[in-house]
C-alpha positions in Angstrom: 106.2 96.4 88.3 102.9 96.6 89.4 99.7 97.7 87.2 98.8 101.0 90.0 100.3 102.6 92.7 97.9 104.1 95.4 99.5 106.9 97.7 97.2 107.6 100.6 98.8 110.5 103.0 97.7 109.5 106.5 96.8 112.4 109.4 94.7 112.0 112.3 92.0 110.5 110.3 91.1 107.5 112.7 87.6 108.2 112.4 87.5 107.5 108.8 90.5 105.6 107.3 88.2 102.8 107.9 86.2 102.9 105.1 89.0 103.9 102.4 91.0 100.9 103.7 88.2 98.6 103.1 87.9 100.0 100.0 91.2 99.7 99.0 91.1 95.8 99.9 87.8 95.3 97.9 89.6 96.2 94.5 88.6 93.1 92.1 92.4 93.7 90.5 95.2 92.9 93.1 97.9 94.1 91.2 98.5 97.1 92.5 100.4 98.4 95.5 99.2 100.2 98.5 101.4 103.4 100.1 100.5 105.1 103.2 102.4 107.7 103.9 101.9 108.6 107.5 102.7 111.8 107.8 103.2 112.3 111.5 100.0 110.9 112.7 99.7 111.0 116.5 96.2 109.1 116.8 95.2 105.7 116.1 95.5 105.8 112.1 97.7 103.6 111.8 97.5 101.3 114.1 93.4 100.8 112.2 95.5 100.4 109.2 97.1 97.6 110.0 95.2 95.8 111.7 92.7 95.8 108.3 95.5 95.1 106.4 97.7 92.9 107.6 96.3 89.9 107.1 94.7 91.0 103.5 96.1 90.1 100.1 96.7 93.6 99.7 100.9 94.8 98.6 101.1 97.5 101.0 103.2 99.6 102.7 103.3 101.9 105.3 106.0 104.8 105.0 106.7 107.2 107.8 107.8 110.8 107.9 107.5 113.8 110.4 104.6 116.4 110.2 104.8 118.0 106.7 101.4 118.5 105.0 99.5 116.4 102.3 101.9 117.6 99.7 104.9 116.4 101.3 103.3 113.2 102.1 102.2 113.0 98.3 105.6 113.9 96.5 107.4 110.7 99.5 104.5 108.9 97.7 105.5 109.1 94.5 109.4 109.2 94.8 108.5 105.5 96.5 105.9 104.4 93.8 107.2 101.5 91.9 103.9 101.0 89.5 103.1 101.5 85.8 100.2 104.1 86.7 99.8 106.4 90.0 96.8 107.3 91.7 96.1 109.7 94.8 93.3 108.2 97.2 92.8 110.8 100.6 92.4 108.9 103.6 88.6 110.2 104.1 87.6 109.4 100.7 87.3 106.0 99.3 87.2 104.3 95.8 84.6 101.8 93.6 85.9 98.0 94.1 86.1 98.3 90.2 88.4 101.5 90.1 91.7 99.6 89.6 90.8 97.2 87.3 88.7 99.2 85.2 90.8 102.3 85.0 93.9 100.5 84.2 92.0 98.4 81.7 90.7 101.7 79.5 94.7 102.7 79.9 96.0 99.8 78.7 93.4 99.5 75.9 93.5 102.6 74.6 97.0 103.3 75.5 96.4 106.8 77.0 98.8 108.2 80.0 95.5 109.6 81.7 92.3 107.9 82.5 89.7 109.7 84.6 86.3 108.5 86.0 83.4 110.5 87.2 83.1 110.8 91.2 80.0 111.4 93.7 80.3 113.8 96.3 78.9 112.4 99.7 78.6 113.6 103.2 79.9 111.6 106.3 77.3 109.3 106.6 77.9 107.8 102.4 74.6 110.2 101.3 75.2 111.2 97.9 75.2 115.1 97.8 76.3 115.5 94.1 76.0 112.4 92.0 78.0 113.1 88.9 80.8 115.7 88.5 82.0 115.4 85.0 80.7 115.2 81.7 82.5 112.1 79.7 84.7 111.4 76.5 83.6 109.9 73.7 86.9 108.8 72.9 90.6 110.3 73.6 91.9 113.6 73.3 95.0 114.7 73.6 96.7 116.3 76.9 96.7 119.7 76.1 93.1 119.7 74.9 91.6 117.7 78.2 94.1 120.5 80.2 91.9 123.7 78.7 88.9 121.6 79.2 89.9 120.9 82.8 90.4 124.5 83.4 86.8 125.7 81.8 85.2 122.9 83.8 84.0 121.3 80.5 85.4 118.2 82.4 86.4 117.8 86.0 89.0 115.7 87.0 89.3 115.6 90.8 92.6 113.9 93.1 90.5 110.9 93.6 89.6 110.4 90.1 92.1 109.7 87.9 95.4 107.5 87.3 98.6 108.9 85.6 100.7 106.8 83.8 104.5 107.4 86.1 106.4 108.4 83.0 104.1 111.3 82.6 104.8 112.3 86.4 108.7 111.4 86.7 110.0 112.5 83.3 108.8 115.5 83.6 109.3 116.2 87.6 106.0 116.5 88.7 105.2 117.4 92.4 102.8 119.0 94.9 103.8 122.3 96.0 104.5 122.3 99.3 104.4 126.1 100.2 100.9 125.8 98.9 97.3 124.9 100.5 94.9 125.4 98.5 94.8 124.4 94.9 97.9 122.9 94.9 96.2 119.4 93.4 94.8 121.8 90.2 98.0 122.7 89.4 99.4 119.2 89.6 96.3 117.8 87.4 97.0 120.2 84.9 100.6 120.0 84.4 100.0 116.4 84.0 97.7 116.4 81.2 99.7 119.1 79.6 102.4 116.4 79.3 100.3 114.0 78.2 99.3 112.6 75.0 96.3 111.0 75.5 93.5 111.8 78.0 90.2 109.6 78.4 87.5 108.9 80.6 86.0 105.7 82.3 81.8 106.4 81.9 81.3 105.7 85.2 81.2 107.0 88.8 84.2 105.0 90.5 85.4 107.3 93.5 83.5 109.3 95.9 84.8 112.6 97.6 83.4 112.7 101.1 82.8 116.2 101.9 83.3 117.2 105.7 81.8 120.3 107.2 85.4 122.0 108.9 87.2 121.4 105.4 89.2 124.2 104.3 86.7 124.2 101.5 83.8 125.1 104.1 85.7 127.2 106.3 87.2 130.8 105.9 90.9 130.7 106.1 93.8 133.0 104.8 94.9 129.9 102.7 92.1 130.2 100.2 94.6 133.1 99.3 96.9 130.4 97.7 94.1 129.9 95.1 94.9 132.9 93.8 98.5 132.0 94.0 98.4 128.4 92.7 96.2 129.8 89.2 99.4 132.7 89.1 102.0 129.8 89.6 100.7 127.9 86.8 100.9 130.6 84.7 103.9 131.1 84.7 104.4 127.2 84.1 102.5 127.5 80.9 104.7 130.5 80.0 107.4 129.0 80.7 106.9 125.6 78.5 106.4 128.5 75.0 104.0 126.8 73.0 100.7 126.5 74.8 98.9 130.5 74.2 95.2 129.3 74.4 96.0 128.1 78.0 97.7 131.2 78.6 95.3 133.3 77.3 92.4 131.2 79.6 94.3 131.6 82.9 95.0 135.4 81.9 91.6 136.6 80.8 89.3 133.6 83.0 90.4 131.7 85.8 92.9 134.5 87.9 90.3 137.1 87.7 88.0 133.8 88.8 90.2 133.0 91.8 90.1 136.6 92.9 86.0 136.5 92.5 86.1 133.5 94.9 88.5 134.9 97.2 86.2 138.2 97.5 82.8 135.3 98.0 84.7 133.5 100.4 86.5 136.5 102.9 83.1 138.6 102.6 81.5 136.1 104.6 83.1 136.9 107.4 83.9 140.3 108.7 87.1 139.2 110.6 88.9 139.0 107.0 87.8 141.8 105.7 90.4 144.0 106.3 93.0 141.0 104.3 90.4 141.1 101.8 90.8 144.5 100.9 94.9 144.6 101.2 94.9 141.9 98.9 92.8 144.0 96.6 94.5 146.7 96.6 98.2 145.2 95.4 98.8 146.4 92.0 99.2 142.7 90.7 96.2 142.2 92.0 94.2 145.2 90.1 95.7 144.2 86.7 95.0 140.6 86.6 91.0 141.7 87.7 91.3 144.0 85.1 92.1 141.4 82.4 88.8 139.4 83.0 86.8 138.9 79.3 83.3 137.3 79.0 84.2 133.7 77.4 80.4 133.3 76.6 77.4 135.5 77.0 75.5 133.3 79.6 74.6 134.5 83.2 77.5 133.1 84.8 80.1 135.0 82.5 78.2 138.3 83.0 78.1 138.3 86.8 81.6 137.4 86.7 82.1 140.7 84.7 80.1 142.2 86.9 81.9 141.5 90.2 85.2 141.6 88.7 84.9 145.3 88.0 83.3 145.9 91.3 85.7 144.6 92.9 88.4 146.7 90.9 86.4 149.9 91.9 84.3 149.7 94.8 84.9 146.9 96.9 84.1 147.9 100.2 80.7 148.8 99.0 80.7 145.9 97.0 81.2 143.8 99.8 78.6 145.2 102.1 76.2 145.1 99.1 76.5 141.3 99.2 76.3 140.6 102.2 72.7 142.4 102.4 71.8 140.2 99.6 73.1 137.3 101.3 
């Protein structure tokens, strides 16, 4: 068994694999394997892959299967994944030559399932947009603690950042939904630190999410819908598992009235989704969970979230016009 498995989905990303490849062959531990799953690539991906690769010392392999999304190509990842840990490396995003070594290090030393590291958010070009994007541990914490704290943002553990130990993913099913696009990776981050026992962090940046301007992030796109949808999905997960009622409570009265706030900020920006915008207001599931919304703290982010969240409820064509002014 190796130390870490790396699953690296592969689509149409000649233009960049380049650097995550070299990346991945920089790592000061070797003992680790390398998965590609090419998921249907129809330009030159691969074929840069290889040629990096095959004459490295790096355990690799490359694993094909028809057009199905990054979550597809994820869960063929780790049904394949023969390592002690897993980690999930995109194809444009690339990793510290440290990252193995040290993050299976802290998991074997302080035997925790989960070991995250901080990440930089950079543009094309390797500039460093946001340098740091967690706050640290001091020492471990258990699973269902880091998952509440992943939720409120106290820490932020990102695809790139992190590597599960396999038991925690297999024993307990774990998988990328498929039907969804958009926060699909949240849902799978916080499931698995639900099922962990111990959570801590590396005190270091280590990976570096490269941030593209026609991401589904930057663009507007019925599929930020599923963020909505993925926050309601794992609801009902956390229902569903009966002992875990300040999670619960969090998604109920924070983060789905949040997901609909962002849904509003992202369709208002363009008028050609307005009229989705305001059917998906309208549905009665929608109206309830808005109306649910508490203030976690009195700072100004909590207020205008109260704020929007019951102009939204009430008024949100004017609402909607109103920001745009501002805007």
């Amino acid at each position: 068994m190796v130390k870490v498995s790396i699953i690296t989905p592969v689509y149409n990303v000649e233009a960049c694999i380049e650097k995550c490849i070299r990346s991945i062959m920089s790592q000061t531990c070797k003992d680790f394997e390398f998965l590609l799953i090419d998921d249907g690539s129809k330009d030159r991906s691969i074929d840069i892959a290889k040629s990096l690769l095959k004459d490295s010392d790096v355990n690799y392999r490359i694993i094909t299967q028809k057009n199905s999304g990054v979550s597809t190509a994820r869960n063929k990842g780790i049904l394949e994944a023969r390592g002690e840990y897993i980690t999930f490396l995109d194809s444009d995003d690339y990793i510290d030559s440290k990252f193995v070594e040290l993050m299976y290090d802290k998991a074997k030393t302080t035997n925790c399932d989960i070991v995250f590291c901080d990440y930089s958010e950079v543009d094309a070009n390797g500039n460093t947009l946001v340098k740091n994007r967690t706050k640290y541990l001091n020492d471990f914490i258990s699973g269902k603690e880091a998952a509440l704290r992943q939720l409120s943002d106290d820490i932020t553990i990102g695809m790139r950042s992190a590597i599960y130990k396999m038991s925690v993913i297999k024993d307990n099913n774990l998988l990328f939904d498929s039907n969804r696009k958009y926060g699909e990776d949240m849902v799978l981050i916080v499931k698995a630190l639900i099922h962990a026992n111990k959570v801590i962090s590396v005190n270091e940046v280590l990976a570096f999410y490269v941030i593209w301007e026609n991401s589904i992030t930057q663009n507007v796109s019925l599929k930020h819908l599923d963020c909505y949808n993925s926050y309601v999905d794992l609801l009902e997960y956390v229902k569903g598992m009966g002992d875990l009622k300040k999670i619960e409570k969090f998604l109920i009265e924070y983060k789905i009235p949040y997901s609909i706030a962002h849904i509003f900020s992202v369709f208002s920006r363009d008028k050609n989704f307005h009229q989705n915008l305001f059917e998906f207001l309208a549905r009665d599931n929608v109206k309830r969970d808005l109306r649910k919304y508490k203030l976690q703290r009195l700072d100004k982010s909590n207020i205008r979230y109260f704020i929007q969240c019951k102009a939204m409820s009430y008024f949100p064509k004017t609402f909607s016009r109103l920001i745009n002014k501002v805007k």
